[in-house]
N, C-alpha and C positions, 0 to 999 in steps of 0.2 A: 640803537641805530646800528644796520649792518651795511655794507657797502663790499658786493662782490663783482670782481670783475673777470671775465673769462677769455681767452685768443686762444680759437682753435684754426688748426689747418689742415686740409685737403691732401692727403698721401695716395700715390706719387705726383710729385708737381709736373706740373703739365700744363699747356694753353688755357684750360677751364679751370686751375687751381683755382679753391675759394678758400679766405679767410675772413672769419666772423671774430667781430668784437662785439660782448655780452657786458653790459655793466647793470647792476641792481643796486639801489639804494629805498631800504626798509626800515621803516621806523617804528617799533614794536613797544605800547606799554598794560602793563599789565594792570587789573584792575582788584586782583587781592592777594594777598601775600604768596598763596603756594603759584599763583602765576597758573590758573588753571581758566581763567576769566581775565579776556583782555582787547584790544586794539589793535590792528594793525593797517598800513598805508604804504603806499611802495610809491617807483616808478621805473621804468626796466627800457633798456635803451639798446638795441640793436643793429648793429653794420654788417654788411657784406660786402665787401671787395672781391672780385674776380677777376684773375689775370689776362683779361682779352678787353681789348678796348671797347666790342661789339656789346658785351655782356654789362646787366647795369641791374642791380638792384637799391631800391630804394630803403633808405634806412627806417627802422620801425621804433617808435616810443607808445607804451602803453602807461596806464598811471590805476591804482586800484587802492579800494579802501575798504574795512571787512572787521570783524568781530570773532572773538573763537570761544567757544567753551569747552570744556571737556570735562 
């Protein structure tokens, strides 16, 4: 299980600064020892705030599931 979480900001602040919060939570298992065949599942959560009342973005969640070999 990983859980990352990311706040970036908009340089130089100004009326339009924007700050985005990124969070990930992934759940990863492996299906044979070397870890070269496996599973994986997330879900990933994103905000944008922007410093003007006028400006509005909607926050985003996406959710994914997947298989890997190599």
């Amino acid at each position: 299980m990983t859980l990352q979480s990311t706040i970036t900001q908009s340089v130089p602040n100004g009326p339009l600064t924007a700050t985005s919060f990124n969070n990930i939570l992934e759940f990863d298992y492996a299906l044979d020892k070397d870890e070269t065949r496996g599973l994986i599942a997330g879900i990933q959560h994103t905000r944008v705030d922007v410093g003007n009342a006028l400006v509005r973005v909607r926050p985003n969640t996406i959710g994914y599931v997947g298989g890997y070999y190599q």
